[in-house]
The first five atom37 places (N, CA, C, CB, O) and aatype in JSON, in Angstrom:
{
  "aatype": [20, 20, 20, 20, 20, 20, 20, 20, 20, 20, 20, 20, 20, 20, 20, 20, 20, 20, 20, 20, 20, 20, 20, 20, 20, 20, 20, 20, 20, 20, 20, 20, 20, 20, 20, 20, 20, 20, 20, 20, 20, 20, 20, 20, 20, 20, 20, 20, 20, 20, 20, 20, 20, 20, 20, 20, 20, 20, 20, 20, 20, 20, 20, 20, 20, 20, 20, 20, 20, 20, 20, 20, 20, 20, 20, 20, 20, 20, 20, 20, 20, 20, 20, 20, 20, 20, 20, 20, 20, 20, 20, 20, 20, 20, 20, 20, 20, 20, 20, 20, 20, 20, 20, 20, 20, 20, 20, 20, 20, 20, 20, 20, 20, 20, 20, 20, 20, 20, 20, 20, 20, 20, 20, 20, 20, 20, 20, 20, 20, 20, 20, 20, 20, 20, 20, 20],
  "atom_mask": [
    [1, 1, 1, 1, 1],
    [1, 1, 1, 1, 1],
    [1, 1, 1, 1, 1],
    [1, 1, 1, 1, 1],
    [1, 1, 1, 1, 1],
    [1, 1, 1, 1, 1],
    [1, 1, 1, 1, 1],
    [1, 1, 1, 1, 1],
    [1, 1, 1, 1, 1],
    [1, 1, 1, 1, 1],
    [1, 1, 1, 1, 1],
    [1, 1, 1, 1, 1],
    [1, 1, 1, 1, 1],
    [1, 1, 1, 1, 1],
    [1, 1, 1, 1, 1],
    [1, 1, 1, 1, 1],
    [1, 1, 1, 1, 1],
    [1, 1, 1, 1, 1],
    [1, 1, 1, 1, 1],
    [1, 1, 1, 1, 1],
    [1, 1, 1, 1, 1],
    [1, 1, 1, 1, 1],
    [1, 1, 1, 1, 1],
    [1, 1, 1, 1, 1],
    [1, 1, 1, 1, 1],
    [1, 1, 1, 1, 1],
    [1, 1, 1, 1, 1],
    [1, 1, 1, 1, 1],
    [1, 1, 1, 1, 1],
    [1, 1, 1, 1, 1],
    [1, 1, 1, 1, 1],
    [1, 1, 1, 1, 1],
    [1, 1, 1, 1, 1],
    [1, 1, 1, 1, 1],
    [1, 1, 1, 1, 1],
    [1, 1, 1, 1, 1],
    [1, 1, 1, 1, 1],
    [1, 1, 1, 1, 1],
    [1, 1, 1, 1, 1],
    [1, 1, 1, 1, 1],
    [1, 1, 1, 1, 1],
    [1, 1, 1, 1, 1],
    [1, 1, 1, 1, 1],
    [1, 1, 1, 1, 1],
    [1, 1, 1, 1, 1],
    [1, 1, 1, 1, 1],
    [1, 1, 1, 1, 1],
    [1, 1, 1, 1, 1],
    [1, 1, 1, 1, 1],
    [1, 1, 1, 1, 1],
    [1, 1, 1, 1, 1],
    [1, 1, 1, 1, 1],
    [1, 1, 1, 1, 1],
    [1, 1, 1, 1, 1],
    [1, 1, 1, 1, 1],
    [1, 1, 1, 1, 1],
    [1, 1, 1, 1, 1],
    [1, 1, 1, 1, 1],
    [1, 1, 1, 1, 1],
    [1, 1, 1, 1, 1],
    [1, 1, 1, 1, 1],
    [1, 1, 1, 1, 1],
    [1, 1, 1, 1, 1],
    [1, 1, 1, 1, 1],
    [1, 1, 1, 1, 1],
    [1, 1, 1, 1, 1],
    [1, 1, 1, 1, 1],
    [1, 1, 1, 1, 1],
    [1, 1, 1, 1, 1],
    [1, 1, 1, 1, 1],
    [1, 1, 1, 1, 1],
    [1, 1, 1, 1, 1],
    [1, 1, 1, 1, 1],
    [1, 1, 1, 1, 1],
    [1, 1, 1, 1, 1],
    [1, 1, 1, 1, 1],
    [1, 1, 1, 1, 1],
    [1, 1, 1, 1, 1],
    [1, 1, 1, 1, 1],
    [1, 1, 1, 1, 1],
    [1, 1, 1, 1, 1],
    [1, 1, 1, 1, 1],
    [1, 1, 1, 1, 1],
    [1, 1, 1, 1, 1],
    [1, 1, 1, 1, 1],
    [1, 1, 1, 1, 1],
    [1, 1, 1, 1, 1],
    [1, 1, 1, 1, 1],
    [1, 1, 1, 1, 1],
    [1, 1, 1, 1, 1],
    [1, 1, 1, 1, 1],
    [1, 1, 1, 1, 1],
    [1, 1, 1, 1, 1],
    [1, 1, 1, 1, 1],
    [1, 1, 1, 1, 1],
    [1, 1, 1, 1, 1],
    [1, 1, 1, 1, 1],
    [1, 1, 1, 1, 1],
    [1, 1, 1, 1, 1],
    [1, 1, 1, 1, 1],
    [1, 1, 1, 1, 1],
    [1, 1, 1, 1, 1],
    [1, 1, 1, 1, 1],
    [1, 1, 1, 1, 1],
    [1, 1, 1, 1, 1],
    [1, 1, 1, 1, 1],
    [1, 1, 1, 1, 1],
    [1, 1, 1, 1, 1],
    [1, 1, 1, 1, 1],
    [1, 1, 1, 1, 1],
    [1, 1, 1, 1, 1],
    [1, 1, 1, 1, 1],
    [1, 1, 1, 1, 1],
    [1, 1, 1, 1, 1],
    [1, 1, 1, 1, 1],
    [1, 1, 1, 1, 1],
    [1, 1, 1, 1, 1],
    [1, 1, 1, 1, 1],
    [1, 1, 1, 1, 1],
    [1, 1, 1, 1, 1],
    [1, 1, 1, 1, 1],
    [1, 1, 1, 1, 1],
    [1, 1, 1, 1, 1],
    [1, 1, 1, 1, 1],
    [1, 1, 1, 1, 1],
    [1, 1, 1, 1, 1],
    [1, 1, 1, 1, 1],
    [1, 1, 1, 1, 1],
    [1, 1, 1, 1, 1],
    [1, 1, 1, 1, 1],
    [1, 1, 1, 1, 1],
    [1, 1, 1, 1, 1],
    [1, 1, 1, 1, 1],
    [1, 1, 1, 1, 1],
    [1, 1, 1, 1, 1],
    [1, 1, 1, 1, 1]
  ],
  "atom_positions": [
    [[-3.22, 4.32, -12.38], [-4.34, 3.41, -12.19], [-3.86, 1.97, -12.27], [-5.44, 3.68, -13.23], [-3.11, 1.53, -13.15]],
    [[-4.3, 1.38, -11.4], [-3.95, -0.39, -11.61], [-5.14, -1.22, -11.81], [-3.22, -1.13, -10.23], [-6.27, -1.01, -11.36]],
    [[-4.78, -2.13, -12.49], [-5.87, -3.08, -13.09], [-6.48, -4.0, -11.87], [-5.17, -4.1, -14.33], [-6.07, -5.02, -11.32]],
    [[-7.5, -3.29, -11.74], [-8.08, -4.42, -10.52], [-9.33, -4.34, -10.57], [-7.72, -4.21, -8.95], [-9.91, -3.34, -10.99]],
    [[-9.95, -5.44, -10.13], [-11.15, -5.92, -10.62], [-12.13, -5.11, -9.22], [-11.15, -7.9, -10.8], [-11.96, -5.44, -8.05]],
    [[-12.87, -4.31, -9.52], [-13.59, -3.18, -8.85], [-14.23, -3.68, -7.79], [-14.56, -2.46, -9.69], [-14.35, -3.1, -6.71]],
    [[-14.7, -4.89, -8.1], [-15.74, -5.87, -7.6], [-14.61, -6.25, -5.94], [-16.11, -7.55, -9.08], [-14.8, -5.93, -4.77]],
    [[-13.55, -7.01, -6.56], [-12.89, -7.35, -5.44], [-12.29, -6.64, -4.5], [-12.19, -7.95, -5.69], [-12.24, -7.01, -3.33]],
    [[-11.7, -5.35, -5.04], [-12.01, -4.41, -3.89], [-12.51, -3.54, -3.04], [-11.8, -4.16, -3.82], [-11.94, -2.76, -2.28]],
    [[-14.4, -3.89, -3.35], [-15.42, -3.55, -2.66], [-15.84, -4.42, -2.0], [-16.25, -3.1, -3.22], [-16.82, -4.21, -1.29]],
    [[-15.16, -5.84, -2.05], [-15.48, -7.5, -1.33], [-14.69, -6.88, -0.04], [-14.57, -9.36, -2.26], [-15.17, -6.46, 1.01]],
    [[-13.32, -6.95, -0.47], [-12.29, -6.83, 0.77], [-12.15, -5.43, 1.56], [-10.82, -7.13, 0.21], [-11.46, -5.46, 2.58]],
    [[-12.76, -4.15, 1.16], [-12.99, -3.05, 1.6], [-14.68, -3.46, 3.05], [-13.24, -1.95, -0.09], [-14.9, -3.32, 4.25]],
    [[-15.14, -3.8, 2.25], [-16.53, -4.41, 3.18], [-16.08, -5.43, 4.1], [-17.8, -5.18, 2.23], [-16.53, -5.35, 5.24]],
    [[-15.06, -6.68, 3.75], [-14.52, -6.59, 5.14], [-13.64, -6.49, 5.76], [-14.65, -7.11, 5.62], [-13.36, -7.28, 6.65]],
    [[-12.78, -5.21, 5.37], [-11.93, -4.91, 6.1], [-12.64, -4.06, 7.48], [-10.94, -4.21, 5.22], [-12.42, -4.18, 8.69]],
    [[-13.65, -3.12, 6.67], [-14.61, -2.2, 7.81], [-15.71, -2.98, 8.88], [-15.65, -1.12, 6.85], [-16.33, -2.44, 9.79]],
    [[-15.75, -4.38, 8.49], [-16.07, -5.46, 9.31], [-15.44, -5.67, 10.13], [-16.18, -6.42, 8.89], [-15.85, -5.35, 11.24]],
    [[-14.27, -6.24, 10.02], [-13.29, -6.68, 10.96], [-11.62, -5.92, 10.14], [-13.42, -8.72, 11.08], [-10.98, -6.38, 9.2]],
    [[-11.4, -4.88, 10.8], [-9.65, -4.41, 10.78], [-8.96, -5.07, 11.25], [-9.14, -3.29, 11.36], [-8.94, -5.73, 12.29]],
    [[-8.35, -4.89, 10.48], [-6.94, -5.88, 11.11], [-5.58, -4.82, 11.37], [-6.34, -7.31, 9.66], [-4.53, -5.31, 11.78]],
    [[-5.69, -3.32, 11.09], [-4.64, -2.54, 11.87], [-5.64, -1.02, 11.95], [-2.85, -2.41, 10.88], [-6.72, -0.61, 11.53]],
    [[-4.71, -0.65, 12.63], [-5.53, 1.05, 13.18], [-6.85, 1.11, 13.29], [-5.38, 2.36, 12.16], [-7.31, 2.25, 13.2]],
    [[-7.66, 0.17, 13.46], [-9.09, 0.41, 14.4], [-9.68, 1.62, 13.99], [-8.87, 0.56, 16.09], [-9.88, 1.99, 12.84]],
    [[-9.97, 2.28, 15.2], [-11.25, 3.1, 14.5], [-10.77, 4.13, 13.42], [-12.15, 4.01, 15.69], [-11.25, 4.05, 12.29]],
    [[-9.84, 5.09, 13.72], [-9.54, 6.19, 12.89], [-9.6, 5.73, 11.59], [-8.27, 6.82, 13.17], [-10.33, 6.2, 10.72]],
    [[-8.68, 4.62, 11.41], [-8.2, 4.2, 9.92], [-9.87, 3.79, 9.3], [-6.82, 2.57, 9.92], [-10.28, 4.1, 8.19]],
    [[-10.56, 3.12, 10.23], [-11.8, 2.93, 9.72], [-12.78, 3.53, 9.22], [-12.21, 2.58, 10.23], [-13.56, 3.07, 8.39]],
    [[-12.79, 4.76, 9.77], [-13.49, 6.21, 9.98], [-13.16, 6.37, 8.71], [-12.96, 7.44, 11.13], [-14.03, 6.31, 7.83]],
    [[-11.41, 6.66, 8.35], [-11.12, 7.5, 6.9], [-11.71, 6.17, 5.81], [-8.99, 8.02, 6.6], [-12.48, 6.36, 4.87]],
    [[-11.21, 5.02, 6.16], [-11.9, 4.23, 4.73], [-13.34, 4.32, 4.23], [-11.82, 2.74, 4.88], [-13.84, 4.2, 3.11]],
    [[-13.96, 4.61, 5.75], [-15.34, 3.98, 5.61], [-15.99, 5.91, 4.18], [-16.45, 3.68, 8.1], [-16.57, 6.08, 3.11]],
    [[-15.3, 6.76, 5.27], [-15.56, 8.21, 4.74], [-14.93, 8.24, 3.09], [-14.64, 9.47, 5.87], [-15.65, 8.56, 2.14]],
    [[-13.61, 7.87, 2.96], [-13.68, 8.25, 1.47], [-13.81, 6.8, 0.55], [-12.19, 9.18, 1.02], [-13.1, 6.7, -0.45]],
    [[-14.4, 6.08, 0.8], [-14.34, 4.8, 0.14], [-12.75, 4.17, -0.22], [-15.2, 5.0, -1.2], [-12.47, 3.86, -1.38]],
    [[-11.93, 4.05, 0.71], [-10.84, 3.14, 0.36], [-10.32, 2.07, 1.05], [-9.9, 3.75, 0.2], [-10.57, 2.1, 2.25]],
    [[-9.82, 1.32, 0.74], [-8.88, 0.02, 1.37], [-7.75, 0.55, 1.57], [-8.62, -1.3, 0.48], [-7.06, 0.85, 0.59]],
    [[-7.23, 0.81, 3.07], [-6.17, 1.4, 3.82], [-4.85, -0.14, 2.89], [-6.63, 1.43, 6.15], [-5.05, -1.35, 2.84]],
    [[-3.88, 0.5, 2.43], [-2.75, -0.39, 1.77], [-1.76, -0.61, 2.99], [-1.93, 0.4, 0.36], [-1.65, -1.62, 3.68]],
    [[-0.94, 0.8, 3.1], [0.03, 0.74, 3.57], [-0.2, 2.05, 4.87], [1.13, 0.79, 2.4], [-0.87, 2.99, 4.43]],
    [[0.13, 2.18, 6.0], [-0.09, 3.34, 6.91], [1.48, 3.36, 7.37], [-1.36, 3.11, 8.23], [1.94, 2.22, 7.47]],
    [[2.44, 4.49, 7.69], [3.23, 4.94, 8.38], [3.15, 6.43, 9.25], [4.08, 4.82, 7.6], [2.16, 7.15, 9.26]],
    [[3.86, 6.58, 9.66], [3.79, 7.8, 10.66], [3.33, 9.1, 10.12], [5.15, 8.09, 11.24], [2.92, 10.01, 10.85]],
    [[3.39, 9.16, 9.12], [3.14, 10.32, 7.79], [1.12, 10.25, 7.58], [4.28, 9.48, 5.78], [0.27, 11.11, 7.8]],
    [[1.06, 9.22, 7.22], [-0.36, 9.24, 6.71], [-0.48, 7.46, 5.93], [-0.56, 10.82, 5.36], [0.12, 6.49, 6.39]],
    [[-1.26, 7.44, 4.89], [-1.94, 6.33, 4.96], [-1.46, 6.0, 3.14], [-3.79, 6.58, 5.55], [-0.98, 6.95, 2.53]],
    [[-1.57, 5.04, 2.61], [-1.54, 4.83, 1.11], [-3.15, 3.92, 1.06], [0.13, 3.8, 0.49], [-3.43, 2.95, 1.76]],
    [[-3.75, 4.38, 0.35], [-5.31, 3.11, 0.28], [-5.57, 3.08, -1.78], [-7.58, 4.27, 1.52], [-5.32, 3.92, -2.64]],
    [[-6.05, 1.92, -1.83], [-6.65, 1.82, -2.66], [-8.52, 2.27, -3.14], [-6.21, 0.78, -2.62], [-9.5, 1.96, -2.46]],
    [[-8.54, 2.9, -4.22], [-10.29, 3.11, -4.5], [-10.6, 2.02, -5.56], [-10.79, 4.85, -5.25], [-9.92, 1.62, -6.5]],
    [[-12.15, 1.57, -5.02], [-12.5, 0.26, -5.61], [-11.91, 0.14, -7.76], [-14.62, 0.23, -5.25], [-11.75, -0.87, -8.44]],
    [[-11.76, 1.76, -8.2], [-11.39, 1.91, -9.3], [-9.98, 1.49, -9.89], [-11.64, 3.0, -9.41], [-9.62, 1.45, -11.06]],
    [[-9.34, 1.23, -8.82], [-7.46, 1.06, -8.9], [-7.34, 2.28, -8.98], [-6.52, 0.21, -10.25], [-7.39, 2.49, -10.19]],
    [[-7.19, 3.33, -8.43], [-6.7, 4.41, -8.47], [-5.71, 4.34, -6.88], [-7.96, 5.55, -8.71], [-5.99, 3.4, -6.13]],
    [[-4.7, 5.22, -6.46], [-4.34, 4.76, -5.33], [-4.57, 6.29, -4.8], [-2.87, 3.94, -5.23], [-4.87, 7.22, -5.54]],
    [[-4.44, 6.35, -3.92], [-4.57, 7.48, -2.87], [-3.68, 8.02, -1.75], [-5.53, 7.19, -2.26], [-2.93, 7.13, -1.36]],
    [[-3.54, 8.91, -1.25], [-2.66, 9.4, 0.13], [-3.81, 10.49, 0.84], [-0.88, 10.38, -0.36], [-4.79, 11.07, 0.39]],
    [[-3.09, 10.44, 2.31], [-3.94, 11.06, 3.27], [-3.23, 10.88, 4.12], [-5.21, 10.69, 3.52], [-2.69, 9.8, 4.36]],
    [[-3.05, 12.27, 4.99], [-2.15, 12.16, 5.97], [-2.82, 12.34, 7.58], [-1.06, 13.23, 5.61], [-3.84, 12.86, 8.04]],
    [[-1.91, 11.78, 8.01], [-2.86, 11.82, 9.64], [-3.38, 13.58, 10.38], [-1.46, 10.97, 11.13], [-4.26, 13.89, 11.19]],
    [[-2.55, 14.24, 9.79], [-2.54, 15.97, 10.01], [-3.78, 16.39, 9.1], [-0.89, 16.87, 9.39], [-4.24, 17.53, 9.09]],
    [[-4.08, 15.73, 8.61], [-5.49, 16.0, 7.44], [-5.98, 15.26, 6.25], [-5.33, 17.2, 6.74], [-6.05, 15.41, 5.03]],
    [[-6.29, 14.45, 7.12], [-7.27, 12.86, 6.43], [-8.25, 13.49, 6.0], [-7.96, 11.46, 7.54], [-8.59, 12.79, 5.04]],
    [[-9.25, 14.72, 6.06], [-10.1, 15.19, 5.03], [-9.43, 15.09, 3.44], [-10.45, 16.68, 5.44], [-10.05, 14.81, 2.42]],
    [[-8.07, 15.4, 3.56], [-7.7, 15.95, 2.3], [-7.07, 14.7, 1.65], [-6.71, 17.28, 2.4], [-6.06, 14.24, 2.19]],
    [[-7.63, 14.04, 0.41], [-7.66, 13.12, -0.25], [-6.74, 13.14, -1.47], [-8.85, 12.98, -0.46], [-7.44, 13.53, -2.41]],
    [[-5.55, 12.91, -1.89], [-4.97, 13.06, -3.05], [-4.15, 12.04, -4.39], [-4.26, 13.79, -2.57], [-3.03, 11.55, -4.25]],
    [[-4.59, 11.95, -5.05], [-3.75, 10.82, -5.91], [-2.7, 10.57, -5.67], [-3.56, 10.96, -7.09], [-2.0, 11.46, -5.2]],
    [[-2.07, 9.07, -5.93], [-0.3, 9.32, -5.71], [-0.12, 8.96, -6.83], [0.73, 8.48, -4.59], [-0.85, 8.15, -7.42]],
    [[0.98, 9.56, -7.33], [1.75, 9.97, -8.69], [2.74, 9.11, -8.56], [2.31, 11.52, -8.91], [2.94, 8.7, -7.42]],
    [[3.54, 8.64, -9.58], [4.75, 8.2, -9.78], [5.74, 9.24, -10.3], [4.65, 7.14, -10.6], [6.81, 8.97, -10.85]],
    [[5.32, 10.31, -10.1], [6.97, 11.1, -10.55], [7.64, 11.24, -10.09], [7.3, 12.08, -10.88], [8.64, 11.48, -10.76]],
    [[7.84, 11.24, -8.42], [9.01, 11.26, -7.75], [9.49, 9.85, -7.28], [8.86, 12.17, -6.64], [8.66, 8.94, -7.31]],
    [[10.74, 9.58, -6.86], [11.38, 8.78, -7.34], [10.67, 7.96, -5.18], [13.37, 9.39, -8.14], [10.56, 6.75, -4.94]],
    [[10.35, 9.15, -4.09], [10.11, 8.77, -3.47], [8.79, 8.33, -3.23], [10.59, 9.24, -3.02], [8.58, 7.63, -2.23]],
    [[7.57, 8.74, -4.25], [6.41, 8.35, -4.55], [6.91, 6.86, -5.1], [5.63, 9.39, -5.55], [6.63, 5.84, -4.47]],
    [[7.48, 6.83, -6.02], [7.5, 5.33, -6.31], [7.92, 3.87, -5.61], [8.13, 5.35, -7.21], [7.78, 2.68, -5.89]],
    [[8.65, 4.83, -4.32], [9.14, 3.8, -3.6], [7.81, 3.37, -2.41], [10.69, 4.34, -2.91], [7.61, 2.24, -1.99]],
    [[7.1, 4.46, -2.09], [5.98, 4.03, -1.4], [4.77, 3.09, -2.0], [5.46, 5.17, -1.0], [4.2, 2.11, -1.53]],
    [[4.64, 3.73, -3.14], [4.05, 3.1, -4.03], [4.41, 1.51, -4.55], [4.15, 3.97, -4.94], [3.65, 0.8, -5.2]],
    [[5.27, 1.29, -4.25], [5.76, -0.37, -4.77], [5.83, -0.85, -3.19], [7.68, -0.59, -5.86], [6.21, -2.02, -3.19]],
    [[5.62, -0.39, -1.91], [5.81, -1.05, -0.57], [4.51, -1.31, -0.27], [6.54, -0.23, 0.56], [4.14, -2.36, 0.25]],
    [[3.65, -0.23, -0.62], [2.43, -0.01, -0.57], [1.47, -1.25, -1.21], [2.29, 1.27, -1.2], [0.54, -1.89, -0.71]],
    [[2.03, -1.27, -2.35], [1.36, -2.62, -3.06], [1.67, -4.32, -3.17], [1.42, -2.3, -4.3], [1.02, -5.34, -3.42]],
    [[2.6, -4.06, -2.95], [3.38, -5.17, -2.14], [2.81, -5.75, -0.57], [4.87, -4.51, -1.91], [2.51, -6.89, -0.23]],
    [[2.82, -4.74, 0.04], [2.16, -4.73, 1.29], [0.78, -5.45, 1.6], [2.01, -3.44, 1.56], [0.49, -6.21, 2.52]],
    [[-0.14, -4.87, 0.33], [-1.43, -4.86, 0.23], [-1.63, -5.57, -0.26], [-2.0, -4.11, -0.1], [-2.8, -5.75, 0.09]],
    [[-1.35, -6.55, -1.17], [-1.55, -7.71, -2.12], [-1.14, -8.76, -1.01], [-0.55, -7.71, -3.65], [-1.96, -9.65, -0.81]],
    [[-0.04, -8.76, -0.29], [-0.57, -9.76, 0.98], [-1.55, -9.89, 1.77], [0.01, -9.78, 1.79], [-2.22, -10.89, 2.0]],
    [[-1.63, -8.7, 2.24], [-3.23, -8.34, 3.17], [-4.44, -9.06, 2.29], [-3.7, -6.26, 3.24], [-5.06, -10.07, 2.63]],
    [[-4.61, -8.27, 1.02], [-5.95, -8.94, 0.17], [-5.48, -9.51, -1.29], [-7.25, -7.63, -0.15], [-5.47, -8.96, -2.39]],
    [[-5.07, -10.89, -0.86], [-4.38, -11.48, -2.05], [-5.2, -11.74, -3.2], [-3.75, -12.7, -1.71], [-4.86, -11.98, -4.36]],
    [[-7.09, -11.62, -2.35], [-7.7, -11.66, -3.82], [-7.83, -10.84, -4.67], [-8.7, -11.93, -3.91], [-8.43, -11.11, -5.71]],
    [[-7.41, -9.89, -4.48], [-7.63, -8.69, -5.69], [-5.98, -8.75, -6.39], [-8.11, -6.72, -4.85], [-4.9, -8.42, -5.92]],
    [[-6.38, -9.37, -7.77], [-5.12, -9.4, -8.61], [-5.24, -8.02, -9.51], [-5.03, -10.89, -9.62], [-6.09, -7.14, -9.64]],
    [[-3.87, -8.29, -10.07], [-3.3, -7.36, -10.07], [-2.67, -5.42, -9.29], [-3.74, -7.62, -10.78], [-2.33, -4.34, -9.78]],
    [[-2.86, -6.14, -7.52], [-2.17, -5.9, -6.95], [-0.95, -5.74, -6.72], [-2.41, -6.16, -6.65], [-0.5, -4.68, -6.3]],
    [[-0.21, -6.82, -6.96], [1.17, -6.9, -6.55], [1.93, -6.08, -7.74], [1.67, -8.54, -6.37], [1.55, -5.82, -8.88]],
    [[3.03, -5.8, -7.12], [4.19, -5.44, -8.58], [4.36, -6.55, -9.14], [5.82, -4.85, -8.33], [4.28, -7.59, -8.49]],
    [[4.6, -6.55, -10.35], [5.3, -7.35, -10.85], [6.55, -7.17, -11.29], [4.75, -7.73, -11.55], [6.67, -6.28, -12.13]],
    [[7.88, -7.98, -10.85], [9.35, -7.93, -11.18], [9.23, -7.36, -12.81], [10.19, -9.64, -10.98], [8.37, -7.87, -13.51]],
    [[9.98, -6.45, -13.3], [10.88, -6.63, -15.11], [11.96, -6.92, -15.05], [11.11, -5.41, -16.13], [12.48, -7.49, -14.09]],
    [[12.59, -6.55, -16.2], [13.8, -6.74, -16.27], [14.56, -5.92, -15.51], [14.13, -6.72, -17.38], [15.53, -6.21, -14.81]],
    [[13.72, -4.25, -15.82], [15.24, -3.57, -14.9], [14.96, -3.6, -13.87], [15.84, -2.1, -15.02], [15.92, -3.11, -13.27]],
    [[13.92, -3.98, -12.9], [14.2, -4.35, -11.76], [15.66, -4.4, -10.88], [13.74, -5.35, -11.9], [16.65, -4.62, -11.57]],
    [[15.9, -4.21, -9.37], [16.81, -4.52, -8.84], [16.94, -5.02, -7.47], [17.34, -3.74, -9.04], [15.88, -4.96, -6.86]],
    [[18.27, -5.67, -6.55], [17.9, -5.74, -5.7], [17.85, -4.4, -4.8], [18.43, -6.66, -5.41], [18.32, -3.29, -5.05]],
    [[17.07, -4.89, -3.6], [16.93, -3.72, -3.14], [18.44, -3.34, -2.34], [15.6, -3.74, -2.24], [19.24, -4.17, -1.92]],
    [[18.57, -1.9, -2.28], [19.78, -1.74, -1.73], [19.38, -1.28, 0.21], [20.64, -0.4, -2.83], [20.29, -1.04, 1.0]],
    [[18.11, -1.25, 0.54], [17.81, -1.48, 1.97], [18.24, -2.32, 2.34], [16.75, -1.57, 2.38], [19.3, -2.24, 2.96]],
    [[17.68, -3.38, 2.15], [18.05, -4.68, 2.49], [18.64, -5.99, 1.78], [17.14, -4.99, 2.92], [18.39, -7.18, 1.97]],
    [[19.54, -5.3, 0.84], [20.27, -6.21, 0.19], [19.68, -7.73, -0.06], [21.45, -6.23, 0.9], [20.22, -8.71, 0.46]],
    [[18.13, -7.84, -1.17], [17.14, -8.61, -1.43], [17.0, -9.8, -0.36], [17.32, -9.04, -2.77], [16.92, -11.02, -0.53]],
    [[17.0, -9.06, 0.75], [16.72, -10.3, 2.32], [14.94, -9.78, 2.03], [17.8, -9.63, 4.73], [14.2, -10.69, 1.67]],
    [[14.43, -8.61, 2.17], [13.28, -8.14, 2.1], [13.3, -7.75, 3.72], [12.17, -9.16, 1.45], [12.3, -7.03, 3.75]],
    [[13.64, -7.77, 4.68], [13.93, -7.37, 5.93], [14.97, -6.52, 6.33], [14.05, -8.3, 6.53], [16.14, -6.74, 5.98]],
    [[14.73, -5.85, 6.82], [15.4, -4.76, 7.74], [16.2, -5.35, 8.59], [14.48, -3.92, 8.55], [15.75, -6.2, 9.35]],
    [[17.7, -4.95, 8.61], [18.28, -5.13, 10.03], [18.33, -4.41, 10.88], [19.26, -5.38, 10.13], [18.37, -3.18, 10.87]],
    [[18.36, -5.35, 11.97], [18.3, -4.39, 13.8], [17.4, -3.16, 13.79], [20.07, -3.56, 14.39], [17.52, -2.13, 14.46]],
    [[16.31, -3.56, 12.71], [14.75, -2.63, 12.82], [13.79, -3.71, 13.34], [14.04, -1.94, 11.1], [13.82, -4.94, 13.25]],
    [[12.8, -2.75, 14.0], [11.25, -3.54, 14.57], [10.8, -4.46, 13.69], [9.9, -2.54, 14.74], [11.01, -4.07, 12.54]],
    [[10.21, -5.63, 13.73], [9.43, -5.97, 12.79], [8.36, -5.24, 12.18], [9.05, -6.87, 13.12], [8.01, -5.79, 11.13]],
    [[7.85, -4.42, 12.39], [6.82, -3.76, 12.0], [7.1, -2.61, 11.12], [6.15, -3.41, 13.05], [6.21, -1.9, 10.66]],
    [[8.59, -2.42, 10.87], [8.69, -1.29, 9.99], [8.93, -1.67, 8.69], [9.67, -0.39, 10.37], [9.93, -2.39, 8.63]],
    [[8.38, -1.44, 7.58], [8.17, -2.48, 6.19], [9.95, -1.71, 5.32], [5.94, -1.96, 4.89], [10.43, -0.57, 5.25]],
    [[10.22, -2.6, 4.99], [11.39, -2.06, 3.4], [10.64, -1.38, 2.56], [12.1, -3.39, 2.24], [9.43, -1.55, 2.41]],
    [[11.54, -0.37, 1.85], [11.32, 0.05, 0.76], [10.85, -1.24, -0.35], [12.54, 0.84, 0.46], [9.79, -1.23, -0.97]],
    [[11.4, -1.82, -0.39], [11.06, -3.49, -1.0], [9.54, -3.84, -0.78], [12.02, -4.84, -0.05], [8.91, -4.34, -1.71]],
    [[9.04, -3.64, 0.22], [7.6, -3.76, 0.75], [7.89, -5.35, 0.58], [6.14, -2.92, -0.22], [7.21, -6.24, 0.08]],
    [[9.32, -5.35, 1.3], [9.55, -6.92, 1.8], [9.31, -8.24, 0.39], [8.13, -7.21, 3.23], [8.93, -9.41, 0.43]],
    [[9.7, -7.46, -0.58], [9.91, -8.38, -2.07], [11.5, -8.61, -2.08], [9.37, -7.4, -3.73], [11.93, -9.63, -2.62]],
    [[12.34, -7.71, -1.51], [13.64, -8.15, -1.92], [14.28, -7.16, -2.97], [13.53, -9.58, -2.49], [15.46, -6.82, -3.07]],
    [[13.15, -6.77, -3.75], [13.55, -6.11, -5.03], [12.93, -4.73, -5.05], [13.08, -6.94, -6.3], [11.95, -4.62, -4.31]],
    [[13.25, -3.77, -5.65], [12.66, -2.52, -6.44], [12.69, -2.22, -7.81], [13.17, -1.48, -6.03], [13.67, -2.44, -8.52]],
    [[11.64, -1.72, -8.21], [11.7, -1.06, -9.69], [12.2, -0.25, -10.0], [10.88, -0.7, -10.19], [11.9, 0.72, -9.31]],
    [[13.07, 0.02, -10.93], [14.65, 0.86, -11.78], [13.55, 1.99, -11.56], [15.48, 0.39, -13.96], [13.78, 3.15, -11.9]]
  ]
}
């Protein structure tokens, strides 16, 4: 669960389903259906936030099926920190969004803390979720 103020992400959920700013109707369809703010989407399925800070997954093969994301795997956590990273740009008003750096933090070894991908699309995000850094 992340600390976020419930309020602000039922502000920016209302208008995201106003006006989207990526994946149009489908993505709209699933926010509008399970109440979330689409974070992060790749070829797999979707990462969204619920107005509670809870985070979520849903995959494009079966967006009915709604599931928490966990931090126990080491590749959950990497979506999970791109994901929020990602999303705290999109809706910078809802704090406590972003990661925040610690100590054991590191740079990222994708992109050697550039936060960009080389000789990739712009559109394909770092594990970094374009911070430069990851969490140990």
């Amino acid at each position: 669960m992340l600390a976020v103020d419930p309020e602000a992400v039922d502000l920016a959920l209302e208008d995201y389903l106003t006006h989207p700013d990526e994946g149009g109707g489908e993505l709209v369809r699933f926010a509008r259906l399970h109440h979330v703010l689409p974070l992060w989407t790749d070829w797999v399925g979707c990462i969204a936030l619920r107005p509670g800070g809870q985070l979520v997954f849903f995959t494009w093969d079966d967006p009915d099926k709604v599931e928490a994301v966990g931090a126990a795997g080491d590749h959950d956590r990497r979506m999970v920190h791109a994901a929020r990273a990602e999303g705290s740009r999109r809706f910078p008003a809802i704090s406590g969004l972003a990661p925040v750096r610690d100590a054991g933090a590191r740079v990222c070894p994708s992109c050697s803390g550039s936060g960009k991908l080389a000789s990739v699309s712009g559109n394909v995000v770092c594990e970094c979720g374009g911070l430069g850094w990851v969490p140990l």
